[in-house]
N, C-alpha and C positions, 0 to 999 in steps of 0.2 A: 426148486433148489436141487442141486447137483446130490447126491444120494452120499459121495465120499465126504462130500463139505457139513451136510447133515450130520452123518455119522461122529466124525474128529470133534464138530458142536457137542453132540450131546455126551461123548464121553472127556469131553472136556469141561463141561458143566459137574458133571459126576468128580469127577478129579478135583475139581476145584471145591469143590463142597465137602469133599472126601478130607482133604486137606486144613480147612478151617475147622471140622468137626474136631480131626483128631491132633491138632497140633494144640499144642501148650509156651512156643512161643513166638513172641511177637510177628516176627518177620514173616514165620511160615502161614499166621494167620490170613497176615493182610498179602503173602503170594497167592493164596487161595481165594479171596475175595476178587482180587484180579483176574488171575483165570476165570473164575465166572462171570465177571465185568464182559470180559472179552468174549467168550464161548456164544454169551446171550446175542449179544450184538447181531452178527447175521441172520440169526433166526428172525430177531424185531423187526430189521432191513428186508426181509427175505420177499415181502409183496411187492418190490419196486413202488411203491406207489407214495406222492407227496408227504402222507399222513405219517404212513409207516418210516421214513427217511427222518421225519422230521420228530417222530417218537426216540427214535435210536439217537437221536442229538443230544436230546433232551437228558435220555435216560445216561449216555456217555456223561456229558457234562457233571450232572448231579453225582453218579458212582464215583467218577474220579476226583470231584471235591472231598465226599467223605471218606475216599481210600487214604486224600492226602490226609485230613485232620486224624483220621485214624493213624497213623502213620508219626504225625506230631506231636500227637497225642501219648503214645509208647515211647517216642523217642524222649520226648520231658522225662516220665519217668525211670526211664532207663538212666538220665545226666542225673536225677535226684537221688534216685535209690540202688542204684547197679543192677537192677532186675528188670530180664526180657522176662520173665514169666508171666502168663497173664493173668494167674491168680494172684498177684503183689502190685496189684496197680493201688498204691497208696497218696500218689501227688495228689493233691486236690484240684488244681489246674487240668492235672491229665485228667481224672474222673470227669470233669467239665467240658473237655473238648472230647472223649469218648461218647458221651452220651448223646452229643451234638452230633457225631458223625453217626451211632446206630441209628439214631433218628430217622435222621437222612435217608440210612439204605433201608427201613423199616417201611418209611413215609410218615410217622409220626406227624401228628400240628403240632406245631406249625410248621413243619417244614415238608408237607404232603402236597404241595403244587405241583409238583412234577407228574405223580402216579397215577392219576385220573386221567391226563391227556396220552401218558405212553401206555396205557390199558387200552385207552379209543384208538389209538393209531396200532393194536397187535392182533393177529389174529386171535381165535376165541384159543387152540392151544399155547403160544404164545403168553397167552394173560395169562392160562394156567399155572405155565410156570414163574411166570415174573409175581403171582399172587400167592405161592407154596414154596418149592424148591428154592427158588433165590432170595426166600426169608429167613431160610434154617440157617445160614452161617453167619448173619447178624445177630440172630435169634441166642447162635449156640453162645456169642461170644458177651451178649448181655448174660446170659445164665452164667457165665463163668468169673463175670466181675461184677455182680449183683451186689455182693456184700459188702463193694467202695463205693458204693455211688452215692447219690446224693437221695434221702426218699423224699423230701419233697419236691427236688425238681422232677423226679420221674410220676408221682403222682400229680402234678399241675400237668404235665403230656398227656399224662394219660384220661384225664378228666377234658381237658379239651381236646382230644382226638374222637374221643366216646360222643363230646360235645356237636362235634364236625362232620362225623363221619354221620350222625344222626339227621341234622341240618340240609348239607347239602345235598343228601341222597333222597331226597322230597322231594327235588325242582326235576330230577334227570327222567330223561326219557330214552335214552341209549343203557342198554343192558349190561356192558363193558362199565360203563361211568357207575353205575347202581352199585357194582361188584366191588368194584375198588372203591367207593365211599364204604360199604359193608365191611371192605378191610382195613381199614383207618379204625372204622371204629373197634374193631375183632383186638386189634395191634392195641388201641388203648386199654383193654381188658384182661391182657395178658400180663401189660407194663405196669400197672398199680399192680399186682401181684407179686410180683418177681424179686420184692427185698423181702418178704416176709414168709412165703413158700413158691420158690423158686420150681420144684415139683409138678406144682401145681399149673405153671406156665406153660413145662413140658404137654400136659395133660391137654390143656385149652390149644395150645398151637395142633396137636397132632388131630384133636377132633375137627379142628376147625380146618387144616390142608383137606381132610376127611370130608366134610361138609359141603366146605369149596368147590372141592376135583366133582364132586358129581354135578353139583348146579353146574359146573363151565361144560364138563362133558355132553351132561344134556342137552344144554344150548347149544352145544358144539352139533351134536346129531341132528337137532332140528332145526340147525342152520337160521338161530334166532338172534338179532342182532340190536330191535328195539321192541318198543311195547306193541308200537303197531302190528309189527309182524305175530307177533305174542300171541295176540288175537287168535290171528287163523292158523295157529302151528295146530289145534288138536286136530286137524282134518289130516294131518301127516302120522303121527301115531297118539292116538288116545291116551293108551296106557301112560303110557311115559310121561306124556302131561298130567296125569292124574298124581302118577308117583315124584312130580314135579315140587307140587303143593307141598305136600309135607316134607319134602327135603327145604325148601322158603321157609317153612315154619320152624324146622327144626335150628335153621340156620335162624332164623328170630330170637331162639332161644324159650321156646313153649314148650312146657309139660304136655302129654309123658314123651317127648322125643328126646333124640341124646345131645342134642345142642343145650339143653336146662342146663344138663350136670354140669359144666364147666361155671355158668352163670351162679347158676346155686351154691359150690362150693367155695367161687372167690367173694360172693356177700359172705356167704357164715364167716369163713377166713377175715375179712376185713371187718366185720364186729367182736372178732374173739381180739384182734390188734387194738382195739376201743377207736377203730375209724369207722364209725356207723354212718356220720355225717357224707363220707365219701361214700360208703355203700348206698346208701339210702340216694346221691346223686346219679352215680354210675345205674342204677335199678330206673330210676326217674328214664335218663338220656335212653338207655333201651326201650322205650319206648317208640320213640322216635326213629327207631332201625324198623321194630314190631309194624308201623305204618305203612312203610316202605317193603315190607316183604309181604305185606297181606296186599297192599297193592298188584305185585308183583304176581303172588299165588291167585287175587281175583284176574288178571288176567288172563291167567294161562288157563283158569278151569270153569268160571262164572261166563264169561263175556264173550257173546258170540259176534263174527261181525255184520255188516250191516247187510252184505250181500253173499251170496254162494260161493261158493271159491272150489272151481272143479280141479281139484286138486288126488291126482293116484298115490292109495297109499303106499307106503314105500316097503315093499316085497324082498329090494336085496338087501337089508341094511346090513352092517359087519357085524360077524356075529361076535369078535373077540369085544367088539365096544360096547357090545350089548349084554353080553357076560361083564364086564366089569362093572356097569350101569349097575346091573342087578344087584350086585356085591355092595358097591357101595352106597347103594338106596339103603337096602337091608338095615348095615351098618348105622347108616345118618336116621334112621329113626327107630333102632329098637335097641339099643346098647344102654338106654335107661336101664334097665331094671338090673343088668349087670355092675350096676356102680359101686357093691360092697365090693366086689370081685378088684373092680379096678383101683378103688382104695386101698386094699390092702394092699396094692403091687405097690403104691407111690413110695 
């Protein structure tokens, strides 16, 4: 990809994110959802390839539906109440077709068909960003209008997301497909939380970009694409597959790593609400992610394969990708024990 076209991409991406962060209304939001709609696009396309052509269809198609309901959405309430503001979203209609469209650009289930196939069609940075950065300005704009929405529709998403994203991430054997089931269900765990400490949201999303960026990076360095390959990545770098495992565990949500804290404090959170019955279900469905990533972690560090694989270890690797690695291994499994620390900030 041409380097100037790359460049206007990604600070186009930044601007547009930049924009729904900080706007408070309507219009400016959903101009900044757009600029990222558009910025991502070339990057998805950027392989030529069938896959990837056909990922950037998919993912055009589905943003630009929910840009419109987002869009229809504000405008109802704008004819109801005379407020572009996004904190004054009062219609009940509009609360109904908001929630339909963050969905949408979240992947929420049911409406998550689309992000499993444009994850397999993007390259592994790519996915990184369609699984972090182009979640924060759906992300920012549910946190902004949390307190109109509906909580039991957002609890029925978010218990079948948890549901789903548990489910299907058992049958996959592509490490792109695994990641994006992992986010379905990550996005369910954030959304049951978000009327009752919205905080708290922030905390789970930032751990979890956190989590993420390293598993994809890793894969990204050791050019890992399925389980098969999985196998014989430790003959490329040991270490890094060692420090693999516990970034999968942490991303599971196992004590003492710092993927629990978010786990642990939206169950206490949703038993002090007297929803025990949801927590006690959302704790149950994590289980079903917990399979799926110790699978994940037996392969990368138990499983040897069947034959030798004369494979050189790799001498030049970048050293800035391996400095960030480090960083955020660090991070994804030792930020437990600072949890008073980061409580008090909430």
């Amino acid at each position: 990809m041409n380097p100037h076209a790359k460049l206007i991409s990604t600070l186009s991406l930044l601007l547009g994110t930049t924009i729904t962060i900080t706007s408070n209304h309507w219009m400016m939001a959903w101009t900044g959802l757009e600029i990222n709609t558009l910025a991502i696009i070339p990057l998805i396309s950027k392989p030529h390839h069938p896959r990837a052509i056909e990922a950037t269809i998919k993912y055009f198609l589905v943003q630009a539906a929910a840009s419109a309901l987002l869009l229809f959405s504000s405008m109802t309430n704008a004819w109801a109440t005379g407020q572009w503001d996004i904190t004054q979203l009062t219609h009940p209609t509009s609360c109904l077709l908001l929630t339909i469209a963050i969905a949408m650009k979240l992947g929420l289930a049911p409406f998550h068909f689309w992000y499993p196939e444009v994850l397999q069609g993007s390259s592994m940075t790519t996915a990184l960003l369609l699984s972090t950065v182009m979640k924060l300005p759906p992300t920012t704009i549910l946190f902004l209008t949390s307190h109109s929405l509906n909580p039991t529709l957002l609890t029925t998403l978010a218990v079948i997301s948890a549901a789903l994203g548990g489910w299907m991430g058992l049958n996959q054997t592509q490490i792109r497909k695994i990641l994006a089931f992992s986010s379905i269900s990550h996005m369910g765990w954030m959304t049951i939380i978000i009327i009752y400490n919205p905080n708290l949201t922030l905390l789970t999303f930032y751990l979890y970009i956190l989590m993420t960026a390293t598993v994809f990076l890793t894969f990204n360095t050791t050019k890992t694409l399925k389980l098969t390959t999985m196998m014989t990545s430790w003959t490329k770098t040991p270490m890094l597959n060692a420090t693999l495992m516990l970034t999968l565990l942490s991303l599971a949500g196992l004590p003492p790593l710092t993927g629990f804290l978010p786990k642990w404090l939206i169950i206490q959170e949703l038993t002090k609400q007297g929803m025990t019955p949801a927590a006690t279900v959302m704790a149950m469905l994590s289980l079903l992610g917990l399979f799926f990533y110790l699978r994940l972690a037996y392969y990368s560090t138990i499983t040897l394969p069947p034959n030798t694989v004369n494979h050189m270890k790799q001498w030049h690797a970048s050293k800035t990708a391996n400095t960030l690695i480090a960083i955020l291994t660090s991070l994804t499994t030792m930020l437990l024990p600072l949890s008073p620390m980061i409580l008090t900030a909430l």
